[in-house]
C-alpha positions as CSV (number, residue, x, y, z in Angstrom):
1,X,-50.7,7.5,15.4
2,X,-47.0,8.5,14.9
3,X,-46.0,11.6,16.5
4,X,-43.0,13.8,14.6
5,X,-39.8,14.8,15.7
6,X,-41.2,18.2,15.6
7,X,-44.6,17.6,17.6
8,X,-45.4,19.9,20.2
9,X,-46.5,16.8,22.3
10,X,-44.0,14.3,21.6
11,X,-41.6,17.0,23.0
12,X,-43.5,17.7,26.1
13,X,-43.9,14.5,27.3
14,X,-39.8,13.9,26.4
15,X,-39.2,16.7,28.3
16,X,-41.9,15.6,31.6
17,X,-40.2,12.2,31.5
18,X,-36.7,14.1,32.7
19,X,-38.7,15.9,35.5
20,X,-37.0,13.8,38.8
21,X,-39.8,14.6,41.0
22,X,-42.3,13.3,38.4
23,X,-43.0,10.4,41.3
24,X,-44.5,12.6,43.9
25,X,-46.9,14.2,41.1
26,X,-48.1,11.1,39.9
27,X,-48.6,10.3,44.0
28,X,-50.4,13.5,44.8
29,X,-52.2,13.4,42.4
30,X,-53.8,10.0,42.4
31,X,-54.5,10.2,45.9
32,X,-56.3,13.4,45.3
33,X,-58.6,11.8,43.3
34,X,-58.8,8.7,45.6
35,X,-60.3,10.4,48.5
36,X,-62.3,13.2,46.1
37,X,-64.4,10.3,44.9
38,X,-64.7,8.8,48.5
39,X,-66.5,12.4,49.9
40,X,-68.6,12.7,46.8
41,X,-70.4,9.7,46.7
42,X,-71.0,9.7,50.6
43,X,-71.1,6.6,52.6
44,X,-74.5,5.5,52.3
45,X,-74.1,5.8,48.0
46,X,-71.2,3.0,48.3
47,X,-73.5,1.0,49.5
48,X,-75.9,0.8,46.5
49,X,-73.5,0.9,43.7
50,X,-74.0,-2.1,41.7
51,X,-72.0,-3.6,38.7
52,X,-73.5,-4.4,35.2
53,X,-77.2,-4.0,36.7
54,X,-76.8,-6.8,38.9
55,X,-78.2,-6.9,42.9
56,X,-74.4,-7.7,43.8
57,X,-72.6,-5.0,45.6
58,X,-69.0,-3.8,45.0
59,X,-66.5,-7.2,45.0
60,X,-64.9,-4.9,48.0
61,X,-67.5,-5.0,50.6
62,X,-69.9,-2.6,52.1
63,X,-67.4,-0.4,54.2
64,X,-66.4,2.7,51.7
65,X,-63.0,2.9,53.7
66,X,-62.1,-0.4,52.0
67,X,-62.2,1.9,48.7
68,X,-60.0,4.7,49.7
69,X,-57.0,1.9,50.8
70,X,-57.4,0.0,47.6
71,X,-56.9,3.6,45.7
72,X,-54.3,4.6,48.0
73,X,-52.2,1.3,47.6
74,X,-52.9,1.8,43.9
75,X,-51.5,5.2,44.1
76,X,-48.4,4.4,45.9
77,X,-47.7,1.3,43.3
78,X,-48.6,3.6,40.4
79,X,-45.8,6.0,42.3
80,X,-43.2,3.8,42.5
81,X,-43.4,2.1,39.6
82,X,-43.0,6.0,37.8
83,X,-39.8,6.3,39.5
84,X,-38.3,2.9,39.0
85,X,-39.2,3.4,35.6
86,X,-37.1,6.7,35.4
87,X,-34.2,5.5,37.6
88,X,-33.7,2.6,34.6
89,X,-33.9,5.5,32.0
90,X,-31.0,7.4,33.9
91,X,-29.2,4.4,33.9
92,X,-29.8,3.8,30.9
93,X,-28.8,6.8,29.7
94,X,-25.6,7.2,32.1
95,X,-25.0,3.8,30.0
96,X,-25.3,5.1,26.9
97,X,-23.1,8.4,27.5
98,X,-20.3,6.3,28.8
99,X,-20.2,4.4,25.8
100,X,-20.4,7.1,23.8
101,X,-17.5,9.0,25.2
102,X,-15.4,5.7,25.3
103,X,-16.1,5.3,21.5
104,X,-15.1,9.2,21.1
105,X,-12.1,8.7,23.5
106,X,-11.5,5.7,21.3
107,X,-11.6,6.9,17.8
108,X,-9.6,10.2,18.9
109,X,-7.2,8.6,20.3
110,X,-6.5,6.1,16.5
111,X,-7.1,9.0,14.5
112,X,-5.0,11.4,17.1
113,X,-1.8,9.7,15.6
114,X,-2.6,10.2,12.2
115,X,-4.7,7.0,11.0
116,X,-7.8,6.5,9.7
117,X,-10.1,3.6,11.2
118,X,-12.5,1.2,9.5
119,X,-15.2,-0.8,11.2
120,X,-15.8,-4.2,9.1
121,X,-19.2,-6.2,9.4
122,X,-18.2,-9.4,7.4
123,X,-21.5,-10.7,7.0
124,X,-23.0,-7.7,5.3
125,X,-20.0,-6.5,4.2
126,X,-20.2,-3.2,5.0
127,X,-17.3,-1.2,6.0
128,X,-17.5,2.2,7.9
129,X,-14.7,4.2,7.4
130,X,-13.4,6.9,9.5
131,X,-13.1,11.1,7.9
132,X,-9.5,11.1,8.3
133,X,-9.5,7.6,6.5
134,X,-11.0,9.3,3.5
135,X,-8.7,12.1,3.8
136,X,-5.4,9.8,3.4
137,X,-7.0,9.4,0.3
138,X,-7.8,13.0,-0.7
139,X,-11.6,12.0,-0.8
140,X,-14.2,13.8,1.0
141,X,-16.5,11.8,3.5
142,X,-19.4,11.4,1.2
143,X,-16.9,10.7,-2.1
144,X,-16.3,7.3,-1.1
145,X,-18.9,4.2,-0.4
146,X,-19.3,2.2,3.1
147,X,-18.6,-0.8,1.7
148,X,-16.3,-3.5,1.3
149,X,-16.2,-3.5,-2.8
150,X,-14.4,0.4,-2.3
151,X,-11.3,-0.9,-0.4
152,X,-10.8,-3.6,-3.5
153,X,-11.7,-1.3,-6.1
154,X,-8.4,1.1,-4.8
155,X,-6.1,-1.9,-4.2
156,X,-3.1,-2.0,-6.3
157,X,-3.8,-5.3,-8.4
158,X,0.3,-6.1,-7.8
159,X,-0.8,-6.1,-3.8
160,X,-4.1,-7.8,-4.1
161,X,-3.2,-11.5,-3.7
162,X,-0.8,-10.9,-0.8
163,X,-3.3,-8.8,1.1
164,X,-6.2,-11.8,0.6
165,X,-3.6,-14.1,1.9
166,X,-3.0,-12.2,5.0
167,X,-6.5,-12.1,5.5
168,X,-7.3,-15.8,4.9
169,X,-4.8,-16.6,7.0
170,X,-6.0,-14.5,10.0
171,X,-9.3,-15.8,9.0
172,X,-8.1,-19.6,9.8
173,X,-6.2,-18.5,13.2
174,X,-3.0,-18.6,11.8
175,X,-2.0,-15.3,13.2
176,X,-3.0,-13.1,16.1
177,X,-3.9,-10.5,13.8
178,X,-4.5,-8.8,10.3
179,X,-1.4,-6.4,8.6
180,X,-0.5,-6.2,5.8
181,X,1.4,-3.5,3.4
182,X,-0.2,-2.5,0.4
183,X,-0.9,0.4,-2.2
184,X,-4.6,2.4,-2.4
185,X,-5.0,4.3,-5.7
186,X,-5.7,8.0,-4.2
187,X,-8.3,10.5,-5.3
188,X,-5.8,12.1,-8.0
189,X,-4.5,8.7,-9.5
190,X,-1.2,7.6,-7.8
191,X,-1.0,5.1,-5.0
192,X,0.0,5.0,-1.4
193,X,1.7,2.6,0.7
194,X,-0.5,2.2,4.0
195,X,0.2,-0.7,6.6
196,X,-3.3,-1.9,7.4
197,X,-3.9,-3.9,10.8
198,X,-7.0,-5.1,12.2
199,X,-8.3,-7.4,14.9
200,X,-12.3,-9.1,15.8
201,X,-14.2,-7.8,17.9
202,X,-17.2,-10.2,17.7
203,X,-16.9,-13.9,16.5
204,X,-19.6,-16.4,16.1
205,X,-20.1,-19.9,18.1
206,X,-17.5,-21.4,15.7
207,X,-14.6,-18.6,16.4
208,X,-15.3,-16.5,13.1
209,X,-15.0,-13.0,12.9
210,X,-17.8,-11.4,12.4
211,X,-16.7,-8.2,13.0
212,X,-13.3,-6.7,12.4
213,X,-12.1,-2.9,13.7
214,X,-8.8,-1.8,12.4
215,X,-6.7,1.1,11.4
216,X,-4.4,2.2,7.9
217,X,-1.6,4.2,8.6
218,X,-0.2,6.1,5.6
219,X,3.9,4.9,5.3
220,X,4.4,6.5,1.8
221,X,6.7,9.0,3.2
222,X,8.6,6.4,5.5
223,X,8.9,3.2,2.7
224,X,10.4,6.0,0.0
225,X,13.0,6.8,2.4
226,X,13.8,3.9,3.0
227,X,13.8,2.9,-1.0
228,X,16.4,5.7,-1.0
229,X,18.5,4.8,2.2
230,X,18.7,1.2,0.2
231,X,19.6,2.7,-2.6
232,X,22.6,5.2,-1.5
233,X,23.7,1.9,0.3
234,X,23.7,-0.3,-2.8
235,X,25.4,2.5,-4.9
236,X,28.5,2.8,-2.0
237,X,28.7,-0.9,-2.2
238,X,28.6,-0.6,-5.9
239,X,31.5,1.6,-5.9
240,X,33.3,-0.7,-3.4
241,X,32.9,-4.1,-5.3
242,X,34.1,-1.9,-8.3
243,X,37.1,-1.0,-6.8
244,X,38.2,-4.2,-4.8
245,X,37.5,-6.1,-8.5
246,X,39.9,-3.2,-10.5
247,X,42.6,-4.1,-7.6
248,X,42.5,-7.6,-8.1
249,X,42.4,-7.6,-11.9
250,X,45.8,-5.9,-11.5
251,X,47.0,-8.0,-8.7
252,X,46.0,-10.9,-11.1
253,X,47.9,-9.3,-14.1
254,X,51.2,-8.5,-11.7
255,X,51.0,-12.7,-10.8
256,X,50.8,-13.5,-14.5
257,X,53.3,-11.3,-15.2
258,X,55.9,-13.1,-13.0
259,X,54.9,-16.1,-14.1
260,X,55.8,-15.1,-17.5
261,X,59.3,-14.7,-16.5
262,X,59.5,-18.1,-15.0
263,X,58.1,-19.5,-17.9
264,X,61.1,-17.3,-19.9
265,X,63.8,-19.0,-18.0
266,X,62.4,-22.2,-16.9
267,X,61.9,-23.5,-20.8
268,X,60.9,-26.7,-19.9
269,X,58.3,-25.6,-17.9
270,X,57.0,-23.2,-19.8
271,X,53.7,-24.6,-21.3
272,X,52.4,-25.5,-17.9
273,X,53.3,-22.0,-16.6
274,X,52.2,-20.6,-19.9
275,X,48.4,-22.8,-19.0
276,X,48.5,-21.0,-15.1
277,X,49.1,-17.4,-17.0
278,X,46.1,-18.1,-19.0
279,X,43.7,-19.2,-16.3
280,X,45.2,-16.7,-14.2
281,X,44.4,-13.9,-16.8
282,X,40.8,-15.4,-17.4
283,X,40.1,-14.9,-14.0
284,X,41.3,-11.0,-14.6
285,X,39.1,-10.7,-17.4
286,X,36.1,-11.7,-15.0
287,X,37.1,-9.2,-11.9
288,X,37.9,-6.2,-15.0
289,X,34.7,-6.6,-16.6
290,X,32.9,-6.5,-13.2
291,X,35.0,-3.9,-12.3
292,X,33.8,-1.7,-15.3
293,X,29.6,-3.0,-15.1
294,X,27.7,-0.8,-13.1
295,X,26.5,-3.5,-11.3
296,X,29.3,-5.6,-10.9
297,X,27.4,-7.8,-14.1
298,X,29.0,-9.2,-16.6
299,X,27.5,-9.3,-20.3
300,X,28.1,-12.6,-22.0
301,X,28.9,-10.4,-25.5
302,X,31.8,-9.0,-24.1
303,X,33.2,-11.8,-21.8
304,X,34.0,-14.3,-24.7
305,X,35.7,-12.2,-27.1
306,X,37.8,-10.9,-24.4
307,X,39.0,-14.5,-23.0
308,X,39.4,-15.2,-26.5
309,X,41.8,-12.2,-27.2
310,X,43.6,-12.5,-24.2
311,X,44.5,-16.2,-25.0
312,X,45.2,-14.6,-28.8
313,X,48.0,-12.6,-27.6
314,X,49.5,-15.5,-25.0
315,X,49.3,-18.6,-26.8
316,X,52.5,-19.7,-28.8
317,X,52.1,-20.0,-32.3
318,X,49.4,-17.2,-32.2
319,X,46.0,-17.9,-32.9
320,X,43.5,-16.7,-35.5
321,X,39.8,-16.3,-34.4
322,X,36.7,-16.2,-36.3
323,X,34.8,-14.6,-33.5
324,X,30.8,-14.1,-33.9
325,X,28.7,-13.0,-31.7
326,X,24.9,-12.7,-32.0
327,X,23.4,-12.8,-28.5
328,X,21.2,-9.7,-26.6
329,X,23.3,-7.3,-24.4
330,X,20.6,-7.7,-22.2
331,X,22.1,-11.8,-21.1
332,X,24.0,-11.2,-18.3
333,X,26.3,-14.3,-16.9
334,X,25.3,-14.9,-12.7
335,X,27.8,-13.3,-10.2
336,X,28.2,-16.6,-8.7
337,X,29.3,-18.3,-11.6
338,X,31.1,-16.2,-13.7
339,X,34.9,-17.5,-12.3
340,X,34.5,-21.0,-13.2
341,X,32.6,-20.1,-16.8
342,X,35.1,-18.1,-17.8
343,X,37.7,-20.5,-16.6
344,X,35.8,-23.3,-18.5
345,X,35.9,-21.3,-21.6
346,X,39.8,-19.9,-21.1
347,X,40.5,-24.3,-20.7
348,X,38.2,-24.9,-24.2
349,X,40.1,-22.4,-26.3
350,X,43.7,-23.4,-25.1
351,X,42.3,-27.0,-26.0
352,X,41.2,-26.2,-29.0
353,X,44.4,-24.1,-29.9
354,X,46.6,-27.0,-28.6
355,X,45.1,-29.8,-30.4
356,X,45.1,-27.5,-33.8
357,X,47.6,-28.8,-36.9
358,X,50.9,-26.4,-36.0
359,X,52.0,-25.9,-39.6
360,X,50.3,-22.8,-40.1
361,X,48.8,-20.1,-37.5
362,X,45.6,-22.6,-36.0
363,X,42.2,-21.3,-37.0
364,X,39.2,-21.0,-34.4
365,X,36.3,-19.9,-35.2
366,X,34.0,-19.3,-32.1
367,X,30.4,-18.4,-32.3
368,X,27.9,-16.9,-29.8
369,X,23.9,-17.5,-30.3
370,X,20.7,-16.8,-28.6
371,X,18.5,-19.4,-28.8
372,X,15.1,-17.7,-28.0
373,X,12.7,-20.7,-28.4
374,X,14.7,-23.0,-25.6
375,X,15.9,-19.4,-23.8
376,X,19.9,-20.3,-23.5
377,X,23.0,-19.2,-24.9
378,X,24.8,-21.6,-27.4
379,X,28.8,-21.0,-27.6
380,X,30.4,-23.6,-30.0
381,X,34.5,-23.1,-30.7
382,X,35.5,-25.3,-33.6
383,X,38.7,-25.9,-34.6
384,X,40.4,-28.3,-37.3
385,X,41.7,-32.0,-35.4
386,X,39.8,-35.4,-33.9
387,X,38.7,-36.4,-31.0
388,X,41.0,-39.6,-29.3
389,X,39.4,-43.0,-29.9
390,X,38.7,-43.1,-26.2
391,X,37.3,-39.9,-25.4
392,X,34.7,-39.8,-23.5
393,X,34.1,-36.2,-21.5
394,X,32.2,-37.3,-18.9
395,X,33.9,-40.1,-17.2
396,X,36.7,-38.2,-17.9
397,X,38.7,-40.5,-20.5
398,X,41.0,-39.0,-22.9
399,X,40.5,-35.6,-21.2
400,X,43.8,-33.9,-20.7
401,X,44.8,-31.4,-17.7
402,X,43.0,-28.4,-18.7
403,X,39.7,-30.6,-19.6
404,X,39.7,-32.2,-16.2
405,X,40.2,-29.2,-15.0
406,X,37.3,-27.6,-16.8
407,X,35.3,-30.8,-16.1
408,X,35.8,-30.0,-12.1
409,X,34.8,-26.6,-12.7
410,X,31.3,-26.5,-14.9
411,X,28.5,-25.6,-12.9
412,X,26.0,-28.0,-11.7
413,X,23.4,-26.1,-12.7
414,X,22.3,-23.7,-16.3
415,X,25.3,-25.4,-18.1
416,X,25.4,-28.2,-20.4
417,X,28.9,-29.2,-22.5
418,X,29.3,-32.0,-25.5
419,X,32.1,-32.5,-28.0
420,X,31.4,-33.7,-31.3
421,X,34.0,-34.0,-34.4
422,X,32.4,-33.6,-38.2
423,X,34.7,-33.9,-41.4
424,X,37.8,-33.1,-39.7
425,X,36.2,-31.0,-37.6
426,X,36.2,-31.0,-33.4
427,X,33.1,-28.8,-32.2
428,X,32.8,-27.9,-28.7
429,X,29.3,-26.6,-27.6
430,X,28.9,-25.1,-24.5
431,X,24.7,-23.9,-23.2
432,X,24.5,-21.6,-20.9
433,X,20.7,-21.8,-19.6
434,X,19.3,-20.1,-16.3
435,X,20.4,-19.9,-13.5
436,X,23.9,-19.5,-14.9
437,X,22.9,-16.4,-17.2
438,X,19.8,-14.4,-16.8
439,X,17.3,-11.7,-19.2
440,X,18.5,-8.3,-17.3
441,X,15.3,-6.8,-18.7
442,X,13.7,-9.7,-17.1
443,X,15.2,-9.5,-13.8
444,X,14.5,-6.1,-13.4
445,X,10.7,-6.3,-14.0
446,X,10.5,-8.7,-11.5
447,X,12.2,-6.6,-9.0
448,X,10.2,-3.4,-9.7
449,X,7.0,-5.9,-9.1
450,X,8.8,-7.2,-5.7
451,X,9.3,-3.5,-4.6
C-alpha cells in the first residue's frame, strides 16, 4: 500500500522520525514490555511453555531470568540501532542541505553577473537552462524546451558550423574548454550575439564528457560598439588616405611639370623625358582616383579612359582614341596593384601611339569588356603597325624600354598579357582576373557574412 503526500500517517511518522529522543522511547518501551511479560507468566509457567506442541522446553533454558536478559539485550540493540539509524538521516540531510546551498551559492553567483546557465547531459541530450537564460531571450521559463534541439533551432545558420567546430574540437581535447561567439534568434525575431563557454563536469572511462555546465553571456551591446568604434576608425583613416593620395597626385603633377620644362630645353632628350612625364602622370591618375573613391578603390571604368586621356593630351603628334567601355562599375582594380596596372597600361598606349604610321593623327581604339562566363576583365588597345620579326614578349626580344619596363612591372598574379598582329593590325590584350580586380558587390557580401 502507497501512502499520499497528503496522508495523515505518512506525515506522522515523517514527523516521529525527526523526534531526537526517539531512542530512549523505543528503549523504555521495550523493556516495559520485557519485564511485564516476565511477572505475568510467573516463574513456575516458564517452565511449561512448550513450542509447536512438542515436550521440549524453551531453547533458553528453565531459568525465566534468562528471558528477561535476552529481551533486555534485544531492547538495547533495537535502541541503538533507532538512533544510529537517525544520526545517518541527519547526516544525510546536513549532506544534502550543503549541497543544496552550494548549488544556490553557485548558480547566484553565474546568474549574479548577468548570465544565464545551462546544464548539458550529452547522452540524453537534455539541456537545463537557467530563468535568466530564457530571459536573455525574452522567453518565459516554460516558453522554451529542456533540450538540446532548442539551442540549434535559435542558432543563426551563418554561426552554426563554427560553433560545431568549437565544440568538436573541445570534444577531442583540443582545447581546455568550450567558447564560442554566436547569434540566438530572440523571442521577437532579431538575434543576439552571446559568448557561450562551458566545461565537463563528468566524463566516462575514456575521457568523454558526459556532462557539460556552462554559461551565455549576452555581448550584443558590447560587439555593436565595438562595430562602431571600427567603423569611426576606418572612416578617419578613410579621410586620411584620401588626403595623403590628393597631396601626392599634386606633388606628382608639380614633378611632371618640371620635367616638362626639361624636356622644352633639353630637345634631344625630350622623348625620354616626355616617357618619365607619362609614367609619372599615370601614377597621379592612380593616387587622384583613390583620392576621390570613398574607399580609396579604384573602378576599372574610369581608370582606363583617364590614363588614356592623359597620354591624349601629352603625347606628340596627338592621339585619337576610340575608347569603349563595357564593364560593371561594380570591378574594382586591388589596392595593391593598382600602381603597376596603370603603369602597364600608361607603357601599352605610349607603345601603341609610338609604333603608329605618323602621317596622320595615330588612331587607337581601346576597348574594355566583362567577360562574365570566365569572370575577368579583357582590355585590348589596337592600333595600325606590325609586330618585329623577332618579337617575342616573354623572353623579352624585340621589346623596347617601355615594354621591358611593363614586362618588370605586370603582376604575378590576376593578369595575363599577349600581342597579336591581324591585317595590319597589332592588338594588345591585357586580362585582368582575381586577385588583381574584384566584384565589390561580392566582396561586401562576404564581409557582412564575416561580421
Amino acid at each position: 500500500m502507497r501512502l499520499g503526500e497528503n496522508c495523515p500517517l505518512r506525515r506522522g511518522l515523517s514527523k516521529l522520525c525527526t523526534m531526537r529522543w526517539l531512542p530512549g522511547i523505543v528503549l523504555l518501551v521495550s523493556l516495559g514490555l520485557t519485564f511485564s511479560v516476565w511477572e505475568y507468566e510467573k516463574l513456575e509457567e516458564l517452565h511449561r511453555l512448550h513450542v509447536a506442541d512438542t515436550a521440549k522446553t524453551l531453547p533458553f533454558g528453565h531459568d525465566p531470568l534468562v528471558f528477561a536478559y535476552f529481551g533486555t539485550g534485544i531492547s538495547v540493540l533495537l535502541a541503538m540501532f533507532t538512533w544510529i539509524m537517525l544520526r545517518t538521516r541527519d547526516q544525510v540531510l546536513a549532506v544534502a542541505e550543503a549541497c543544496r546551498q552550494n548549488e544556490q551559492r553557485w548558480k547566484f553567483a553565474l546568474e549574479g553577473t548577468g548570465d544565464g546557465v545551462w546544464d548539458w547531459n550529452v547522452q540524453s541530450g537534455a539541456v537545463m537552462y537557467s530563468k535568466r537564460w530564457k530571459e536573455i531571450l525574452g522567453f518565459a521559463e516554460d516558453e522554451i524546451g529542456n533540450h538540446l534541439q532548442t539551442w540549434e533551432s535559435l542558432m543563426h545558420t551563418d554561426d552554426e558550423a563554427c560553433a560545431k567546430s568549437d565544440l568538436q574540437a573541445y570534444f577531442d581535447g583540443k582545447a581546455d574548454s568550450y567558447i564560442n561567439k554566436h547569434r540566438l534568434r530572440c523571442k521577437d525575431g532579431n538575434y543576439k550575439w552571446l559568448l557561450h563557454r562551458g566545461m565537463a563536469t563528468e566524463r566516462d572511462p575514456q575521457g568523454r564528457p558526459l556532462r557539460i555546465i556552462g554559461t551565455s553571456s549576452d555581448i550584443t551591446a558590447a560587439r555593436q560598439s565595438e562595430e562602431a568604434r571600427l567603423a569611426r576608425m576606418a572612416q578617419q583613416r578613410d579621410i586620411l588616405v584620401r588626403e595623403v593620395h590628393h597631396r601626392i597626385k599634386n606633388n606628382l603633377q608639380g614633378v611632371a611639370g618640371l620635367l616638362r620644362q626639361h624636356a622644352a630645353k633639353e630637345t634631344q632628350l625630350s622623348d625620354i623625358i616626355n616617357q618619365a612625364v607619362t609614367q609619372v602622370q599615370a601614377v597621379g591618375i592612380v593616387h587622384g582616383l583613390q583620392g576621390q573613391a570613398l574607399y580609396n578603390e579604384v573602378v576599372l571604368c574610369e581608370m582606363v579612359p583617364a590614363i588614356a586621356r592623359m597620354a591624349e593630351t601629352l603625347l606628340k603628334p596627338s592621339p585619337l582614341f576610340d575608347i569603349r567601355i563595357d564593364v560593371p562599375q561594380r570591378i574594382r582594380v586591388a589596392e595593391h596593384e593598382t600602381v603597376p596596372i596603370a603603369l602597364v597600361l600608361n607603357e601599352l598606349i605610349v607603345n601603341a601611339v609610338k609604333h603608329a604610321p605618323h602621317e596622320t593623327p595615330p588612331h587607337i581604339g581601346i576597348a574594355v569588356c566583362w567577360d562574365h562566363e570566365q569572370m575577368l576583365a579583357r582590355i585590348r588597345i589596337v592600333n595600325v603597325g606590325t609586330l618585329p620579326p623577332e618579337f617575342d614578349f616573354n623572353s623579352g626580344k624585340g621589346c623596347g624600354t617601355g615594354l621591358d619596363l611593363a614586362r618588370s612591372l605586370l603582376p604575378h598574379d590576376g593578369v595575363r598579357l599577349s600581342f597579336s598582329e591581324c591585317d595590319s593590325r597589332v592588338c594588345v590584350t591585357l586580362e585582368l582576373f582575381a586577385p588583381s580586380i574584384y566584384n565589390l558587390q561580392e566582396a561586401h557580401f562576404t564581409q557582412s557574412k564575416e561580421s
